[in-house]
N, C-alpha and C positions, 0 to 999 in steps of 0.2 A: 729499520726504516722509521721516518719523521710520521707522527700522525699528527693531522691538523684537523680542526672544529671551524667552521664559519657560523659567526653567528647571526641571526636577523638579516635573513636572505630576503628580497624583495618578492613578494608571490609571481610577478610575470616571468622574474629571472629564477627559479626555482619550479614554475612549470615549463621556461623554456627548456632549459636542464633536462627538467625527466622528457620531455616530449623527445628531445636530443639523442637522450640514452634508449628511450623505448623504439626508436625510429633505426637506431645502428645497431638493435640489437644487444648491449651491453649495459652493464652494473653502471647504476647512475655514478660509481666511487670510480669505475676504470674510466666514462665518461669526463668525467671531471678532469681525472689525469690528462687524460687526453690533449683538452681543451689547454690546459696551465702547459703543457708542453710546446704545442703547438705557438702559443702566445710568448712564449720566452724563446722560443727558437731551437729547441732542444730537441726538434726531430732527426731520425737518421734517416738520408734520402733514400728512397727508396730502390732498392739494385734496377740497372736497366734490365731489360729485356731485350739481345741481341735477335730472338731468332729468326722474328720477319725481317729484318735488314736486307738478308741477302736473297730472297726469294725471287727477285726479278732480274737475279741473276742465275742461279741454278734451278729454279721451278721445285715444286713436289709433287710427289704422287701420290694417289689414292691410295687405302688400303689395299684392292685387288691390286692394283701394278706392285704393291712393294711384294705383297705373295708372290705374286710370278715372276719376279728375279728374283728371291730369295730361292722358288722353287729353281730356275733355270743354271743358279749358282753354285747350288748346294753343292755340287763337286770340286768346288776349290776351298773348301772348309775341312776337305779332306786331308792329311799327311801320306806322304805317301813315300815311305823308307827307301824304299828303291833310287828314289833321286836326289837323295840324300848323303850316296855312296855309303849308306852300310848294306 
């Protein structure tokens, strides 16, 4: 990997920087990356998110409803040799 030095940073754009990195959490050096990435276009989009799509189609359920079909199910998880013909 390339290391680079910038020199004679302007103080508002060198506190805007840390203020940047201390506010997202991150290394003023991964901020930095950040920013030059974003500015050249070199992000990768970020994956969608399918799973609300289809909720106003099939609905969900709470956690107690999914317990009680899973409870009310539980006997088709079972195998059962006999209908299997051996």
């Amino acid at each position: 990997m390339k290391s680079i030095t910038i020199h004679k940073l302007d103080p508002d754009l060198a506190k805007s920087l840390e203020e940047r990195a201390k506010r997202e959490g991150a290394s003023l050096n991964r901020t930095i990356k950040s920013i030059l990435r974003s500015a050249l276009g070199l992000n990768k989009p970020a994956p969608i998110d399918h799973r609300n799509d289809f909720k106003d189609l099939f609905g969900t359920w709470s956690k107690e409803e999914g317990k009680a079909f899973d409870a009310r199910t539980s006997g088709t998880r079972q195998i059962n040799p006999s209908e299997w013909g051996r």
